[in-house]
Steps between C-alpha positions, in 0.01 A plus 500: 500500500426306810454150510142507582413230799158579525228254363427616117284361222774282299307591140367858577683804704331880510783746501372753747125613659247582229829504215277238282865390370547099547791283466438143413813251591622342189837392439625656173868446339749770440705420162877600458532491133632733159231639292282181443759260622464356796798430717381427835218523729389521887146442659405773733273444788266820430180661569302656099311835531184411384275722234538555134723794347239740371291474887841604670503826243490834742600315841781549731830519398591223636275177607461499863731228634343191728885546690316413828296235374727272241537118589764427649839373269317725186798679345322771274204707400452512119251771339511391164382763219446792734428804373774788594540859391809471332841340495621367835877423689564094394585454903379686790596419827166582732506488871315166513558351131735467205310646207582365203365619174627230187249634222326811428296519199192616333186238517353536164156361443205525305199685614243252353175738575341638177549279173787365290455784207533764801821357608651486161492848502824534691697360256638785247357422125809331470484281729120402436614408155807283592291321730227386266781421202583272734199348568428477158856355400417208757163473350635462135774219604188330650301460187279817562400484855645468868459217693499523882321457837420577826519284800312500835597322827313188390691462207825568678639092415414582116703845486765372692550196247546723201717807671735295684560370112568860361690579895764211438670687180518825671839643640338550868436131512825367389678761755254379751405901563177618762311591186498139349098337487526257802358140564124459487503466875671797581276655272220355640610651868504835362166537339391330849655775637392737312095383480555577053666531252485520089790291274481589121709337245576552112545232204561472201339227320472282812851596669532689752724803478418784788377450830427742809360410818297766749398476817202649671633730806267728649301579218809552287681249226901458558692423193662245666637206224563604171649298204545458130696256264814670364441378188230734462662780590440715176139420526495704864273229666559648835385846367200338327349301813594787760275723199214210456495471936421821504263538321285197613550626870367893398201307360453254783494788765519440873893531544599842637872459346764287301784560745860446326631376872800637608830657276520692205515397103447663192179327431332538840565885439407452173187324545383663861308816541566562875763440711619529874841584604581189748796385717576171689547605831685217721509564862746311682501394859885685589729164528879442410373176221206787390775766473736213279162428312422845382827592455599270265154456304549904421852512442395220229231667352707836495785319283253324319309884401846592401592264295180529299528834439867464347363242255205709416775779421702277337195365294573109614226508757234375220772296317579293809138459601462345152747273584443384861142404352621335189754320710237363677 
């Protein structure tokens, strides 16, 4: 990657004549940590491919790279979420980059044309039937019916109020983890950002117990903030508002997906009826602190893969989970 002295737009860079790919400078922070626990972090000075997931489905390999056109002192270009073929090398050394590839995955998300009794269809009989004994379980321990809601952007102080209550007595909160509800402001900045958004919260009674937070990108939801209070665990509150979302957002119409963001889970597979395979594709301008960087944020994430799949054969990967989240 060459420095790039010419005279760029700082907020928008097109990677090559007539490529329609654009990278947008943002800086963006690249977290050293162990499963969910942070260790460390560094703030790279990087340029964001632009363009949602499912648009980038059946392009190029590989994004065109803006290597003549990056401002100068910008350390990396980051394609989050880009669809790839298949499986691909953690490090590549390229003749202008470092390619870096931290996370592959499949995107799930839910295809939210057609209606909610269409989309229940993928679920085995089983399934169907687990899902609405748990609806109905919640529904019994609240007298009969379910009480929740849906918020808009104008109501964004209101919903913020009652999920940063049910937020504070979850484990990603006290461990101070990405996934935590944020301050109003931050909050705030992101449905600014984003131009919309929906927050829906369950009670029961008049406490709130569940919360999940969506915004608007492109036409598509992202389940971005999710809670629920741990004491109602065996109620599955989580399960029950994800269920109730869903169906209010079949029935309001106008969203073209609910995307599950990025990573895999039992319940976005579980719940999603499409998915992408994506990968997080880092390219590094070739430096001696970018080679140290790389180096040591895979060799980290390699020991940190292979110690979770000795607990997990051992049986104390669940066990210690338990624990790091009752701990906190």
């Amino acid at each position: 990657m060459s420095g790039g002295d010419a005279a760029v737009n700082p907020d928008a860079i097109e990677a090559g004549t007539g490529s329609g790919f654009r990278w947008r400078s943002q800086p963006r922070r690249l977290r050293f940590g162990v499963g969910e626990v942070g260790l460390a972090s560094i703030d790279l000075r990087s340029v964001i491919l632009e363009g949602h997931f499912m648009d980038l489905v059946g392009g190029p390999v590989e994004p065109p790279l803006p290597f003549d056109g990056l401002p100068r002192g910008t350390d990396v270009a980051i394609a989050g979420s880009y669809p790839v073929a298949g499986p691909m090398p953690r490090l590549a050394v390229l003749p202008h980059a470092i390619r870096y590839v931290p996370s592959q995955y499949r995107r799930h998300y839910v295809d939210l044309s057609g209606t909610f009794e269409a989309y229940l269809e993928k679920f085995s009989s089983k399934s169907r039937s687990t899902l609405r004994k748990k609806v109905r379980k919640f529904a019994e321990l609240s007298g009969g019916s379910i009480a929740w809601r849906q918020f808009r952007p104008e109501d964004l102080e209101e919903y913020h109020r009652l999920a940063i209550e049910v937020s504070r007595k979850t484990y990603q909160a006290r461990l101070h983890l990405a996934a935590a509800l944020p301050g109003l402001d931050d909050l705030r900045v992101q449905v600014a950002r984003s131009g919309d958004a929906r927050g829906f919260v369950l009670f029961h009674g008049a406490r709130p117990v569940a919360y999940l937070f969506c915004p608007v990108r492109e036409g598509d939801l992202l389940y971005q903030f999710v809670g629920y209070d741990p004491e109602y665990e065996p109620w599955s509150p989580g399960t029950v508002l994800l269920y109730l979302a869903l169906q209010a957002l079949f029935a309001e119409g106008g969203f073209r997906a609910f995307d599950f963001t990025e990573g895999e889970g039992a319940h976005k597979e579980f719940f999603g009826n499409r998915y992408v395979q994506c990968a997080d594709l880092y390219y590094f301008r070739k430096s001696a602190r970018n080679y140290l960087t790389v180096g040591l944020h895979a060799g980290l994430q390699s020991a940190s893969g292979r110690a979770k799949r000795l607990l997990d054969r051992l049986g104390l990967k669940g066990r210690i989970k338990k624990m790091i989240r009752a701990k906190a």
